[in-house]
C-alpha positions as CSV (number, residue, x, y, z in Angstrom):
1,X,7.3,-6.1,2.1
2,X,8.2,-2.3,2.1
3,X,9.3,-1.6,-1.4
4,X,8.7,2.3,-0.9
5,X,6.7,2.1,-4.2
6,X,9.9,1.1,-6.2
7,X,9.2,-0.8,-9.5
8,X,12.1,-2.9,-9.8
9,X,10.3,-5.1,-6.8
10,X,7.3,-5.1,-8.8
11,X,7.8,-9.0,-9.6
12,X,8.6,-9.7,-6.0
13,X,5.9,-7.8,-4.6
14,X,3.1,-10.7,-6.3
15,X,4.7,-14.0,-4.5
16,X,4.7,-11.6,-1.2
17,X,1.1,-10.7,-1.5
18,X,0.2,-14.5,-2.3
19,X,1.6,-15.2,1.0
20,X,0.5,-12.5,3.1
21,X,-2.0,-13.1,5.7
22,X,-3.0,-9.4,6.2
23,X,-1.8,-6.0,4.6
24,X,-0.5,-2.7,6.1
25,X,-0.8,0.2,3.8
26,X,1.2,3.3,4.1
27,X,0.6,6.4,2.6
28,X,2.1,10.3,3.3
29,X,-0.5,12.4,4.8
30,X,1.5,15.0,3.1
31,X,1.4,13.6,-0.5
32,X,-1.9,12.8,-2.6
33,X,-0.6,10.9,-5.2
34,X,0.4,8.3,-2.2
35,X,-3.3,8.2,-0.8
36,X,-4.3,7.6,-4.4
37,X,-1.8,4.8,-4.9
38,X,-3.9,2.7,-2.1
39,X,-6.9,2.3,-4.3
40,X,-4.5,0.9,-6.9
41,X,-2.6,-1.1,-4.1
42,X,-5.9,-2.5,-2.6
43,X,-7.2,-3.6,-6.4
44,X,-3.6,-5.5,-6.8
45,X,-4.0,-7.2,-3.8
46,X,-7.2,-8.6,-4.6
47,X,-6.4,-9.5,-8.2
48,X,-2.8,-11.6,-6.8
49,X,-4.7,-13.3,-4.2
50,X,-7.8,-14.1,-5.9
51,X,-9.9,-12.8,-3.3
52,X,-11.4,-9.9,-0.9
53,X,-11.5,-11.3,2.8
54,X,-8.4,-10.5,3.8
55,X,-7.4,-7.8,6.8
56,X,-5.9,-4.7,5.7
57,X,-4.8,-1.8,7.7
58,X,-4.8,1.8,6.2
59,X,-2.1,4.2,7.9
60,X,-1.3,7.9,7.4
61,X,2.2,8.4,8.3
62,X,4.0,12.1,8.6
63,X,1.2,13.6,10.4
64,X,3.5,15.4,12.4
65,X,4.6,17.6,9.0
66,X,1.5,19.3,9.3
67,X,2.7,22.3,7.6
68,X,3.4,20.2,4.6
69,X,-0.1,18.8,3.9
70,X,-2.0,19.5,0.4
């Protein structure tokens, strides 16, 4: 489910989790406070799905704005 971080698919975002198999996580190479969303992302996944064995792939996307990096 790509929600782009928007809250007002905050309710849906739980009954996708609970039915997700495995996770991709994005986050902006060129923004921090998307890296530090993953933590938060990670813990939420968890916490909907009542456990921690689950596969989960971290990507880093605009890598290519190089210049734009903090």
């Amino acid at each position: 489910l790509d929600t782009a971080g928007q809250e007002e698919f905050c309710t849906m975002r739980e009954q996708y989790l609970r039915s997700g198999n495995g996770f991709l996580i994005v986050f902006a190479v060129t923004d921090r406070n998307s890296f530090e969303d993953v933590k938060r992302l990670h813990t939420m996944i968890c916490r909907v799905k009542d456990r921690d064995d689950f596969p989960v792939l971290l990507v880093g996307n605009k890598a290519d704005l190089e210049n734009e990096r903090h």
